[in-house]
MIKOL-435117 format. One record per residue (C-alpha): x, y, z; residue in one letter. Coordinates in steps of 0.001 Angstrom, whole numbers, padded with zeros to 6 digits. Layout:
<atoms>
+---------+---------+---------+--------+
:      px :      py :      pz : residu :
+---------+---------+---------+--------+
:       X :       Y :       Z :      a :
...
+---------+---------+---------+--------+
</atoms>
This chain:
<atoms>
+---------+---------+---------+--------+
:      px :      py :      pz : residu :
+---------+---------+---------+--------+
:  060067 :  028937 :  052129 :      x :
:  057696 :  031815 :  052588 :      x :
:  054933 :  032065 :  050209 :      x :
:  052622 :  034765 :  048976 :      x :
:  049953 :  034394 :  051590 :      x :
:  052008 :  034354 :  054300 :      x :
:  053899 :  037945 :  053493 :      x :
:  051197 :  039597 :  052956 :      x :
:  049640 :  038175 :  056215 :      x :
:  052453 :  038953 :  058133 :      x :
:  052472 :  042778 :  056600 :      x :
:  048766 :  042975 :  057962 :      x :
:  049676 :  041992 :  061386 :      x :
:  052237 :  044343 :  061341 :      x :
:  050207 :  047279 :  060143 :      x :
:  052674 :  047712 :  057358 :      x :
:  052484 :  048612 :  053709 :      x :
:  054808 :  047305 :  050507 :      x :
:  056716 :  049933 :  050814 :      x :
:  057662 :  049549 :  054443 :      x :
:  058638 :  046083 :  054094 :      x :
:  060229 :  045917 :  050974 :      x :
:  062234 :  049185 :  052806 :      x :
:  062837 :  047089 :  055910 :      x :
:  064009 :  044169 :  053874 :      x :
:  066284 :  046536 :  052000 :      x :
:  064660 :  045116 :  048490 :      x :
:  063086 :  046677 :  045845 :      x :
:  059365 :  047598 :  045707 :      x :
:  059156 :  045589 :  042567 :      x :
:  060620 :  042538 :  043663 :      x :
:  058186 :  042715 :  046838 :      x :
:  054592 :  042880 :  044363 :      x :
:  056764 :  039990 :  042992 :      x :
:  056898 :  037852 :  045804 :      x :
:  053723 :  038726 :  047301 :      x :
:  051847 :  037893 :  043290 :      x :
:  049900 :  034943 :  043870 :      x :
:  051194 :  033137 :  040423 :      x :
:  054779 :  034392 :  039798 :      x :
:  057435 :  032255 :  041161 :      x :
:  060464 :  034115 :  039422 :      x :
:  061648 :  035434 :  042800 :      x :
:  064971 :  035106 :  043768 :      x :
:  065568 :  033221 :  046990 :      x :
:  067727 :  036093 :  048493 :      x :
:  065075 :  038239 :  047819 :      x :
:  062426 :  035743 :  049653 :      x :
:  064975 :  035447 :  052822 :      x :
:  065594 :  039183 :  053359 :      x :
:  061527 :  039355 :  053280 :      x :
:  061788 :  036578 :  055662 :      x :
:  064084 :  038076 :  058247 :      x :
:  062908 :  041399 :  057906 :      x :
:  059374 :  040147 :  059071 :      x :
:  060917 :  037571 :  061618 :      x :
:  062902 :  040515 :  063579 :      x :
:  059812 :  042167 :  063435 :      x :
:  057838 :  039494 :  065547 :      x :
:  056541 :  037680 :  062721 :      x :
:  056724 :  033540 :  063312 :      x :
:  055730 :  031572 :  060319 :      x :
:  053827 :  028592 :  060752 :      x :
:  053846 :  025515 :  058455 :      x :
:  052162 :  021716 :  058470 :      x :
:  052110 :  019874 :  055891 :      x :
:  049444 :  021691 :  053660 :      x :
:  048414 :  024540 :  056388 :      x :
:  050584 :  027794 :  056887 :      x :
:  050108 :  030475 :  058490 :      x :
:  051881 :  033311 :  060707 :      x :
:  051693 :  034973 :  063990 :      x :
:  052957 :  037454 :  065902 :      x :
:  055264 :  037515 :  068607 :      x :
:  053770 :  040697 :  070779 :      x :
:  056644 :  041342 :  072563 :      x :
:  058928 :  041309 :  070089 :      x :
:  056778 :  043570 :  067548 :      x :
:  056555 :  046098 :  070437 :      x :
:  060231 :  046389 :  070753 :      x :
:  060692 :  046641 :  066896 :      x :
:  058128 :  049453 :  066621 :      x :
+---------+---------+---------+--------+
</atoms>
């Protein structure tokens, strides 16, 4: 699972606002703030996965261990996406 952090991480790396990615992950601008909201977990999974794969075929690679997470990006793949 994705969290908060990580998204908005990912959207930096990217160079991308909320209203890119919630575009690219074909969900609502609304449910995106959602997601991305430090304290709200009423986000529905689907929405969380389309985040998710929107960012991964972007280059994004989430990291998680244990308590750490984090995200990178895959270069080459970003440079093809963009």
């Amino acid at each position: 699972m994705i969290t908060a952090r990580q998204t908005r991480a990912a959207r930096a790396l990217l160079g991308w606002n909320q209203e890119t990615l919630a575009d690219k992950a074909l969900v609502s601008l609304t449910a995106l703030k959602r997601l991305e909201s430090v304290n709200d977990l009423r986000v529905h999974e689907g929405t969380r996965d389309q985040v998710r794969r929107a960012l991964e075929a972007a280059g994004i690679i989430f990291l998680s261990s244990g308590r750490r997470e984090g995200v990178m990006v895959d270069d080459e793949v970003a440079e093809i996406r963009r």
